[in-house]
C-alpha positions as CSV (number, residue, x, y, z in Angstrom):
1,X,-5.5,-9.6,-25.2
2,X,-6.2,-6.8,-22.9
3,X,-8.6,-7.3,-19.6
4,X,-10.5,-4.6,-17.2
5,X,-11.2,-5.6,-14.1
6,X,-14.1,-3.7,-11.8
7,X,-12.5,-1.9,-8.7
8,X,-15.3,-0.7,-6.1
9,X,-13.7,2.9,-4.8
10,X,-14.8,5.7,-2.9
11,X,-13.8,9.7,-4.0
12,X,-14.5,11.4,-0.6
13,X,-18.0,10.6,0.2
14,X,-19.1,9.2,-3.2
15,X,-18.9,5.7,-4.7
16,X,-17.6,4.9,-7.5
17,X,-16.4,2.3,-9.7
18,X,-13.3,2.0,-11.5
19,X,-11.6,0.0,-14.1
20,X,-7.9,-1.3,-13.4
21,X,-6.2,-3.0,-16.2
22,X,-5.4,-6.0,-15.4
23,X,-3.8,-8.0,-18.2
24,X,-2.0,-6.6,-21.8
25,X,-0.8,-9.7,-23.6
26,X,-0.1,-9.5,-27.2
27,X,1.4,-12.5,-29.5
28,X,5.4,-12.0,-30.2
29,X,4.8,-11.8,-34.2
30,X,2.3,-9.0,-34.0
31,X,4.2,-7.0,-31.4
32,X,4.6,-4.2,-33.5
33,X,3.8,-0.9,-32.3
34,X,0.3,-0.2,-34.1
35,X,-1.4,-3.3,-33.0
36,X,-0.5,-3.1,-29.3
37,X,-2.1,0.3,-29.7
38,X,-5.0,0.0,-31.3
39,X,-5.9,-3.1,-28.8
40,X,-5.0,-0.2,-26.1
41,X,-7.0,2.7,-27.8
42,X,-10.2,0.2,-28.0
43,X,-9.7,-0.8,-23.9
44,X,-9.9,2.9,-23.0
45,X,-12.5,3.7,-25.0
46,X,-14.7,0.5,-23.4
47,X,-13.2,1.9,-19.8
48,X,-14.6,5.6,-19.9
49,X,-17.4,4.4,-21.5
50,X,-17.7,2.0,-18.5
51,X,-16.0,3.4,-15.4
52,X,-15.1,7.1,-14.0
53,X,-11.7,6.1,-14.1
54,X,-9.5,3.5,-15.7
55,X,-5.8,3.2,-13.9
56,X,-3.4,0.4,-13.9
57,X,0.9,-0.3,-13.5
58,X,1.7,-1.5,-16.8
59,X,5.0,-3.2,-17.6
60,X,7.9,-1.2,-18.4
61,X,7.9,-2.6,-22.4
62,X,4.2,-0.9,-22.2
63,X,4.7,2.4,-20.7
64,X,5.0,4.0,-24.5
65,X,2.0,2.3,-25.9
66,X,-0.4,3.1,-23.0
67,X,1.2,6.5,-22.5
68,X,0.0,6.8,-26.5
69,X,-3.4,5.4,-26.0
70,X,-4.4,8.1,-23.7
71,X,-3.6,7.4,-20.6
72,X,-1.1,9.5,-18.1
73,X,1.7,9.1,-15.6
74,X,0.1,10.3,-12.6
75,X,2.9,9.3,-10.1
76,X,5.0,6.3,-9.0
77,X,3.9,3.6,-6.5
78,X,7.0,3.5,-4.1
79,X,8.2,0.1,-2.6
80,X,9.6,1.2,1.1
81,X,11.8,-0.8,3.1
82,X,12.1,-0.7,7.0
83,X,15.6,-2.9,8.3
84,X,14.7,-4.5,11.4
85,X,18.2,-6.7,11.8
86,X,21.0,-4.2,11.0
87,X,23.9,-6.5,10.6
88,X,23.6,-7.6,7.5
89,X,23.0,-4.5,5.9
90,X,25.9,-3.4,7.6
91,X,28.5,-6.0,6.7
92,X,27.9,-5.0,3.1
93,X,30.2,-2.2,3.7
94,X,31.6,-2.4,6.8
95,X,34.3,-5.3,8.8
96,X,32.1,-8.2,10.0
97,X,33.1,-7.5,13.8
98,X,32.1,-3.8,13.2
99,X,28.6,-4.8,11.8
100,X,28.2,-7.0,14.5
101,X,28.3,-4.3,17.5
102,X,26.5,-0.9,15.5
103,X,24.1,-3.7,13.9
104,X,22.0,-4.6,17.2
105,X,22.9,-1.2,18.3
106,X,20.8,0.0,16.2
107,X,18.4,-2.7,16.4
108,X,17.6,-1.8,20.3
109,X,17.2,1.8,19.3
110,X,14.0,1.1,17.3
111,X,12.7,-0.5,20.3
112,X,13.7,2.4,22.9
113,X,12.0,4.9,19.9
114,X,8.9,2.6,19.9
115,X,8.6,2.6,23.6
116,X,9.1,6.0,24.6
117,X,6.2,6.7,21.7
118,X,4.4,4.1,23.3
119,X,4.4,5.8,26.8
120,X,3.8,9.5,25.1
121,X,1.1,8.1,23.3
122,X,-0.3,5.6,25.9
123,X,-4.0,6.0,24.7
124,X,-3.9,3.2,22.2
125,X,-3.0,-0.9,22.2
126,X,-2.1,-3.3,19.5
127,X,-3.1,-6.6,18.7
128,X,-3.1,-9.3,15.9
129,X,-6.4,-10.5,14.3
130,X,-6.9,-13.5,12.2
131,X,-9.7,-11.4,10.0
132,X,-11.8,-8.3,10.0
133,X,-15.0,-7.6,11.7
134,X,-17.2,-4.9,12.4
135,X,-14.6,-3.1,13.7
136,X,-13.4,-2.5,10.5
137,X,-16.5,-1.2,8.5
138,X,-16.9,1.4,11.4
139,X,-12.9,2.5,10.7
140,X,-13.7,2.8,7.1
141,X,-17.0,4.6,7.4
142,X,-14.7,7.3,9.4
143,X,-12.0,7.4,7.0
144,X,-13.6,10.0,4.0
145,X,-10.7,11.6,3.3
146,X,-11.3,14.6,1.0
147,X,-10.5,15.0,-2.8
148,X,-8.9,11.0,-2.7
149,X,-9.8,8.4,-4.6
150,X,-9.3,5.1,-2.4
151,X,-10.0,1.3,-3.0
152,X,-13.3,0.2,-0.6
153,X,-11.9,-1.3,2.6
154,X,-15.0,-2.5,4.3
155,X,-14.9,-6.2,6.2
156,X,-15.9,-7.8,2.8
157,X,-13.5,-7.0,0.7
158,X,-10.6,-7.1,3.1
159,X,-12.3,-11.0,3.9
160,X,-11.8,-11.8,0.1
161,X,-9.1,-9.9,-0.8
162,X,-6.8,-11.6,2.2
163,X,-8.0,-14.2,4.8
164,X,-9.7,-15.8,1.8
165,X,-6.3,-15.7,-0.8
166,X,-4.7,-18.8,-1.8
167,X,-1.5,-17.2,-2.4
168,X,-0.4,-15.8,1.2
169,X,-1.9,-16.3,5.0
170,X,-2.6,-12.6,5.9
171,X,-3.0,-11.9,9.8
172,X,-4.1,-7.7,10.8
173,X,-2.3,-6.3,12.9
174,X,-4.6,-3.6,14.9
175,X,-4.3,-0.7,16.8
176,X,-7.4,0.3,19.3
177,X,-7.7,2.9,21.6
178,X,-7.7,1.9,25.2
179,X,-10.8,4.1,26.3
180,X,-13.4,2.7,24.3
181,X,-11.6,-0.6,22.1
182,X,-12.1,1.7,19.0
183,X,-10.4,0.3,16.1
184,X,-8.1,3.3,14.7
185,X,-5.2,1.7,12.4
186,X,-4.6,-1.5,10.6
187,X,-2.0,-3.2,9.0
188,X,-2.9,-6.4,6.9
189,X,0.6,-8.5,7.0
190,X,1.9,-11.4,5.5
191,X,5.4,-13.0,5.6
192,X,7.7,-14.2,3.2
193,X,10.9,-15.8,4.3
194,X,12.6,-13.5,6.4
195,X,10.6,-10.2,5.4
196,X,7.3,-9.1,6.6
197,X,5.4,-7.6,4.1
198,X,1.9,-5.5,4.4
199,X,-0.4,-5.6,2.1
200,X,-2.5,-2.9,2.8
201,X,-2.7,-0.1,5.9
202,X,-5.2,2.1,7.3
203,X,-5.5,4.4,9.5
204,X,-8.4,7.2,11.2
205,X,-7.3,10.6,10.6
206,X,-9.3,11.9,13.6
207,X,-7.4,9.5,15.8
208,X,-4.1,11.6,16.6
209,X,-0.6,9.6,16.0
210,X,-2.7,6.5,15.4
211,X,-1.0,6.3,11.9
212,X,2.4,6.6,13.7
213,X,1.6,4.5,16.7
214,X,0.6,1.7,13.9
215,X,4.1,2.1,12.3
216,X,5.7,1.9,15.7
217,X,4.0,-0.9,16.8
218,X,4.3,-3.2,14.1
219,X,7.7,-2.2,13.4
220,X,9.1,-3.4,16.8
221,X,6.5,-6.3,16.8
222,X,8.0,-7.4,13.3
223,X,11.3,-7.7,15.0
224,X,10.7,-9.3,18.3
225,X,9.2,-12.3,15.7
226,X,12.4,-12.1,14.1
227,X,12.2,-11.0,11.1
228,X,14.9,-8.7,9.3
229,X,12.7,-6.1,7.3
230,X,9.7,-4.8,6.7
231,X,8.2,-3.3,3.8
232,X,4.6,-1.8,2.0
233,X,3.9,-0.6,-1.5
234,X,2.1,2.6,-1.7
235,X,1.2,5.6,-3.8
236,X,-0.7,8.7,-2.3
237,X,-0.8,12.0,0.8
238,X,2.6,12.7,1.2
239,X,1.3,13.5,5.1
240,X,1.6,9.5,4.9
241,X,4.9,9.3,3.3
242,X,6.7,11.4,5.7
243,X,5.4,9.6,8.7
244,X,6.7,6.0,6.9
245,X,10.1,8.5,6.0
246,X,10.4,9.2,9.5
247,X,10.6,6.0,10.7
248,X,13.7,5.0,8.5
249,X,11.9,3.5,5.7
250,X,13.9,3.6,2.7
251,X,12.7,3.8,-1.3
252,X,14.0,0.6,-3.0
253,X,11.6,0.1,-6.0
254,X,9.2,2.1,-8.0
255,X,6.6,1.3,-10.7
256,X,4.6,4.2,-12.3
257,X,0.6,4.4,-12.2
258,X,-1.1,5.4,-15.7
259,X,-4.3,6.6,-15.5
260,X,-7.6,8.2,-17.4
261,X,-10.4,10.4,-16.4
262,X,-11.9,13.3,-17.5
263,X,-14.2,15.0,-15.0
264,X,-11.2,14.9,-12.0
265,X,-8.3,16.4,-13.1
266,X,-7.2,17.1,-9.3
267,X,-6.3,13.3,-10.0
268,X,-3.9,14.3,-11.9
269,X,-1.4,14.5,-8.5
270,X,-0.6,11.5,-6.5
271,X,-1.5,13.1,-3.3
272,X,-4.8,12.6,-4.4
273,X,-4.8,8.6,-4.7
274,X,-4.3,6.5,-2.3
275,X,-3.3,2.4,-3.5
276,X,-1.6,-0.6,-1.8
277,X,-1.2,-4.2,-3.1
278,X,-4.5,-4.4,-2.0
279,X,-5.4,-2.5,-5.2
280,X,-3.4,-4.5,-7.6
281,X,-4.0,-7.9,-9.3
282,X,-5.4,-10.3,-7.1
């Protein structure tokens, strides 16, 4: 069994709609090579006979059978990892009493960084919302960036895709500007044990340090609730990457995205998608 599922996207000012694979199951006796393929070969053909472009993360056991049906690796969606409570990391390699003093250390010094951010950059707020409103369809209808291929963000998908899933309670965390209660970032978060986890991000190019500021922000807000990390899976602008690298977050986990399409090759380079969880199963 193999399953497409419909992904309404946007590739700079044009819709578009897109097929994501979202299930490859195939019966342990007839896991051989050439029928895994062949159901494979058929689902692409139905996908660009469908869709503009067909994408998906398949399983590791999969990678050679999709790689062979068509489709290519265009880049690796990258698990990052921000540690808000430094001890325990610490005493992994270091004498408990020793973790204990450079652990908060460097706790308080992602607050102080947060701060004095906060006062250079003293144009925008933050705040939590329970789910997305207006002020969210005018963000996305300002966020075109050029030559990207990007999931639609508008208030109803973001209502379905989050405040209305049965498997986590999301809350967004927001960043506005002060001058005119503009909504310019977004971070939809939910939290699992000990971890904070978001789900999807996004922020207006034309605001400056608004993407940073939302880092910032949610980063030191993630600790004051006590919680030890914080973390986001994406693929896409590197201009993005750097500003989550700068902040300390670290790789931890990697799964590559396959894809087909025929008229875009400029999608051939990751720097040209951008994909959170919000664009995976669910």
């Amino acid at each position: 069994m193999a399953a497409l599922a419909r992904r309404r996207m946007r590739y700079g000012d044009k819709s578009l709609v897109a097929g994501f694979i979202l299930d490859f199951v195939v019966e342990p006796e007839h896991r051989s090579f050439f029928p895994a393929l062949l159901l494979q070969k058929e689902l692409l053909r139905h996908g660009k006979e469908t869709y503009a472009v067909v994408f998906g993360m398949p399983a590791e056991r999969a990678e050679a059978v999709v790689r062979r049906a068509g489709y290519r690796c265009v880049g690796q969606m990258v698990r990052l990892v921000r540690v808000l409570r430094s001890r325990a990391f610490l005493s992994r390699f270091l004498p408990g009493w020793l973790s204990g003093i450079l652990g908060p250390a460097i706790d308080h010094t992602l607050l102080a960084t947060a701060s004095l951010h906060g006062l250079l950059n003293s144009g925008y707020a933050w705040e939590w919302r329970d789910r997305p409103d207006a002020d969210f369809d005018a963000l996305w209808e300002r966020v075109t960036p050029a030559q990207t291929l990007i999931g639609v963000r508008d208030s109803a998908f973001l209502t379905w895709r989050f405040v209305e899933s049965p498997l986590h309670a999301h809350r967004f965390f927001t960043v506005v500007s002060k001058a005119d209660r503009k909504l310019v970032a977004y971070a939809v978060c939910h939290v699992d044990a000990e971890a904070m986890h978001v789900a999807d991000f996004l922020a207006d190019p034309g605001a400056p340090g608004a993407g940073r500021r939302l880092w910032l922000d949610l980063s030191s807000e993630a600790y004051r609730m006590g919680h030890r990390s914080l973390s986001v899976e994406f693929l896409g602008n590197e201009d993005v990457r750097r500003q989550m690298d700068a902040l300390g977050m670290v790789k931890r986990e990697e799964r590559p995205l396959y894809a087909a399409f025929e008229t875009r090759p400029e999608l051939s380079s990751p720097s040209n998608w951008y994909l959170t969880d919000a664009d995976m199963d669910g």
